[in-house]
C-alpha positions as CSV (number, residue, x, y, z in Angstrom):
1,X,-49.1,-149.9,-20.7
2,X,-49.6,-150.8,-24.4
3,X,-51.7,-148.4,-26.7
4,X,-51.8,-151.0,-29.4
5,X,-51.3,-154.4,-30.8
6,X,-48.1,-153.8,-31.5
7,X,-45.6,-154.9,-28.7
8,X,-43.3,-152.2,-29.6
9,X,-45.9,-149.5,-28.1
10,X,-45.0,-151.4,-25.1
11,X,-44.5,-148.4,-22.2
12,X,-43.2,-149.1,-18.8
13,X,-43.4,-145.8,-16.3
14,X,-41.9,-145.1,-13.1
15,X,-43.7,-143.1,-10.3
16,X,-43.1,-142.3,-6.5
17,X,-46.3,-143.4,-5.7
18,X,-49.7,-145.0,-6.6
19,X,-51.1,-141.6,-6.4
20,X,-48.5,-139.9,-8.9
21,X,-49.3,-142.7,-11.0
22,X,-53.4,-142.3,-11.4
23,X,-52.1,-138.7,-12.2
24,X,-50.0,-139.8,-14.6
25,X,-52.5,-141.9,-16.4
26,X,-54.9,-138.5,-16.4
27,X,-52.0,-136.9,-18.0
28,X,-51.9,-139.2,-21.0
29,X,-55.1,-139.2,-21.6
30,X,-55.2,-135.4,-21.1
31,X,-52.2,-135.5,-24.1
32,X,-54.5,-137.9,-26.3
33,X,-57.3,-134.8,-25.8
34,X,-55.1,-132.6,-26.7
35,X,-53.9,-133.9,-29.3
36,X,-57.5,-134.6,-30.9
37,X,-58.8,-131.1,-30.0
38,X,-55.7,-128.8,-30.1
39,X,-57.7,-125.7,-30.1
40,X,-59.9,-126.8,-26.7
41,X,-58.7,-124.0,-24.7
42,X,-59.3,-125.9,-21.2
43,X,-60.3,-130.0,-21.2
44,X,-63.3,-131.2,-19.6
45,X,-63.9,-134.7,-18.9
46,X,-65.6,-137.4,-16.5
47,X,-64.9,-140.7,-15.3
48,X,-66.8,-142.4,-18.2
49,X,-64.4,-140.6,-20.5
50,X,-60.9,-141.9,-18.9
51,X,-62.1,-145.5,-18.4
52,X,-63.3,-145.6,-22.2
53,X,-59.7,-144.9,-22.6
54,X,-58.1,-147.1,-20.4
55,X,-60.4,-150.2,-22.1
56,X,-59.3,-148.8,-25.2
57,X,-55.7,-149.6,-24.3
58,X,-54.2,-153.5,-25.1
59,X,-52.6,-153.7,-22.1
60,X,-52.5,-151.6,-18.9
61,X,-51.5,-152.7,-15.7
62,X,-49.4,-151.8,-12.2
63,X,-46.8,-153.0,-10.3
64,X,-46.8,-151.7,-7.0
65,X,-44.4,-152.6,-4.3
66,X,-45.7,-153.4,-1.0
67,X,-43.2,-152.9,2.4
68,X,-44.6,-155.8,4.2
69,X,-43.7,-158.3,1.8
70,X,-40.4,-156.8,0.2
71,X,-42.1,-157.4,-3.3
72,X,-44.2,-155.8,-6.1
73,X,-47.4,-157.1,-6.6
74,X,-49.2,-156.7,-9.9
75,X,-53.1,-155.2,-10.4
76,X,-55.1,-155.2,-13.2
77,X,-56.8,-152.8,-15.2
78,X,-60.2,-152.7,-12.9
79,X,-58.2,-152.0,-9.7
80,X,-56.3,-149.2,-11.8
81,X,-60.0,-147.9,-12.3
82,X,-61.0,-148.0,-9.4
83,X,-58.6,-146.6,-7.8
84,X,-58.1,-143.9,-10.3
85,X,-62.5,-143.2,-9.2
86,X,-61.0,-142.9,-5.8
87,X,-58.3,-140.7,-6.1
88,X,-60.5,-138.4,-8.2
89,X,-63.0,-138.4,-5.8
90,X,-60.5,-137.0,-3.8
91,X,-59.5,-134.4,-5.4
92,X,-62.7,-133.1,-6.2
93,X,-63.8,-132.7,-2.4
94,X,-60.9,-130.5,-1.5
């Protein structure tokens, strides 16, 4: 990801999975609340909010590796969305 148009906010992330990733996305953002609103004793949010902030961003994207083909394959910022609506989705019915 890149916050900014400076290339030096440039931030590459690792995860275990796509799903520790979308939660790691919620987590920054969750930080970025935080850090607005330090007082805010516990965050609320919807989806509306989080994708605002990931359009806000220069640059976000994903490399995710894929067994079949022995290579990662890249997605964009509207699959990160959407899968982020999914996995969110998710957790909310449990």
């Amino acid at each position: 990801m890149q916050p900014s148009q400076n290339r030096s906010t440039r931030t590459f992330m690792d995860y275990d999975s796509v799903n520790h990733a979308l939660d790691g996305i919620c987590g920054l953002y969750e930080r970025k609340i935080r850090n607005i609103n330090p007082m805010v004793g516990n965050l609320t949010y919807d989806i509306s909010d989080l994708y605002n902030f990931i359009d806000g961003l220069t640059d976000i994207s994903a490399l995710v590796y894929e067994d079949s083909l022995h290579a990662f394959l890249p997605y964009d910022r509207q699959w990160i969305k959407q899968k982020l609506f999914q996995h969110l989705k998710r957790l909310a019915q449990q």
